[in-house]
N, C-alpha and C positions, 0 to 999 in steps of 0.2 A: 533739616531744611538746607544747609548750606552744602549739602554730599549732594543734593537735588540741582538746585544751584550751577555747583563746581559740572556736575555731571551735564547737565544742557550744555551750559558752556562749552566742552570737551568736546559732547558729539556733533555743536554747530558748528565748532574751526574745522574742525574732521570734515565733515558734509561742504564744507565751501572747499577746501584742499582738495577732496577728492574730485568734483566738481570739476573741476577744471583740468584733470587729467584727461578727459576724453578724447577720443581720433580727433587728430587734425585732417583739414582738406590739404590734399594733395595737388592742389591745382595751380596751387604757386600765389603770386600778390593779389587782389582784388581789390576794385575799388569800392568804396563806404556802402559794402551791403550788396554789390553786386551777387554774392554767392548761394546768399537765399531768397532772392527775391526774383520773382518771375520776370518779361518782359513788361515794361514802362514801370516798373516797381521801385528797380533801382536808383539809390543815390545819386549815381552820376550817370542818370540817362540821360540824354537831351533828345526830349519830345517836346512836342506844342505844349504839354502839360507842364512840362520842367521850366522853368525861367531859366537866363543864363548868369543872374544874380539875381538880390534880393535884400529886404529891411535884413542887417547882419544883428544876430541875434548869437552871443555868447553863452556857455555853461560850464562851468567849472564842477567837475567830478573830483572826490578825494578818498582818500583812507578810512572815513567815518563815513563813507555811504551816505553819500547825500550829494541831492544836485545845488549847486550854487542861487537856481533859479528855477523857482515852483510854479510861476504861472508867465505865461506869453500870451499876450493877449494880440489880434490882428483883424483886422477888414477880411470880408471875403473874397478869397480871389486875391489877396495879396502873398504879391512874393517876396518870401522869407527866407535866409541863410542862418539854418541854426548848425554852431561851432561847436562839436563837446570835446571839451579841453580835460586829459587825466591828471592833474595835477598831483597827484598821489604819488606813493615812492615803494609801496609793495608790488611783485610781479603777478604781470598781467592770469598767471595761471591761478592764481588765487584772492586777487582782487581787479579783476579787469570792469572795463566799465563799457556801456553801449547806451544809446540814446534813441528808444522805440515809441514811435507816435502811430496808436491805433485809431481802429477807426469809430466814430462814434455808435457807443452802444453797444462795442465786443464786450466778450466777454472776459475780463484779465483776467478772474481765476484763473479761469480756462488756461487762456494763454500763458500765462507765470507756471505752469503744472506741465505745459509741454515743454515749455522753453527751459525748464530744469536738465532735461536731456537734450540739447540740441546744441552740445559745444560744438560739435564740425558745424554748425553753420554761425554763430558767434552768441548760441543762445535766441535765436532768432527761427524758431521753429518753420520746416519747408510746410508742414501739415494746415500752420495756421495764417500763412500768409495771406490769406483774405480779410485777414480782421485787421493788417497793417496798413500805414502809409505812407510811411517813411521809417529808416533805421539808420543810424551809423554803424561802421565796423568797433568790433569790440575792442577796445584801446586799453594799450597798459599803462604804467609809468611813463610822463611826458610826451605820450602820443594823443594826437589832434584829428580830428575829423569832423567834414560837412557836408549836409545833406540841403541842399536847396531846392526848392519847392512852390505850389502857389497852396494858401489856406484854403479848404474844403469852401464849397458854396454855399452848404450849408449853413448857419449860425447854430450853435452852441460850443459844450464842453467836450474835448477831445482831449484821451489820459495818454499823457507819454512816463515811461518809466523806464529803469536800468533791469534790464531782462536776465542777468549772472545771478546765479541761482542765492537765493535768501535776500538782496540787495530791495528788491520791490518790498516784499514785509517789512522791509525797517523804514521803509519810509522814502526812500527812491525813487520817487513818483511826481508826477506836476500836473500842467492844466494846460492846451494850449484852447483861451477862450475864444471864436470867432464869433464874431460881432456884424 
């Protein structure tokens, strides 16, 4: 039992390690998610949709895979500035962190299964960008990033999670509830 054990262990640090080896973009700096995300998708667009602030809503990401902060709750149509802070001290290529708010009703298998492959764009897969609403760029050690926004019009449950591959299975995940 503990060869079984010892052996999961081994080939999940392996599987995250590897992970994070994949092609980088070439295209030089981006801003929070600019690189997979279509027109008005982006972070830091400023459309009618986008606000130019918002209720400042922090998250602390770490070394044990976990967001700081599991549910955000807000009004409809309100604008929100959510921060994800990596407070963490492992490099970004093997514990990096991102901050993905889909849309009500995708499907995150789905999603978590593409975004396994999709380091060049920060684990933020080009394929499923229609199930997203927001993203931050994927942060290593002591990097910061915000994505401001207004909450869906909608009311209900909308799932945000850390898209770096295994990070969502452990529990990397939250709620933002509109009301």
């Amino acid at each position: 039992m503990k060869n079984i054990v010892r052996s999961f262990a081994v080939t999940l640090c392996a599987a995250v390690l590897l992970a994070g080896c994949g092609k980088k973009s070439d295209s030089g700096a981006q801003s929070s998610g600019d690189a997979a995300a279509p027109a008005g998708k982006s972070a830091s667009a400023t459309s009618a949709e986008t606000p130019a602030s918002g209720r400042s809503v922090e998250i602390k990401a770490d070394d044990t895979m976990k967001f700081s902060l599991t549910e955000i709750r807000a009004k409809r149509g309100e604008a929100l500035s959510v921060t994800l802070r990596n407070v963490g001290n492992t490099p970004k290529f093997s514990m990096g962190h991102n901050w993905v708010l889909l849309k009500k009703g995708a499907n995150v298998d789905e999603f978590i299964n593409e975004a396994m492959n999709a380091a060049a764009t920060d684990y933020v897969p080009a394929s499923k960008q229609d199930m997203v609403l927001r993203h931050t760029k994927l942060l290593g050690p002591k990097e910061v990033d915000t994505v401001t926004f207004n909450a869906p019009a909608e009311p209900g449950r909308y799932v945000f999670l850390c898209s770096f591959p295994g990070h969502y299975q452990v529990g990397m995940k939250g709620e933002l509830v509109v009301e």
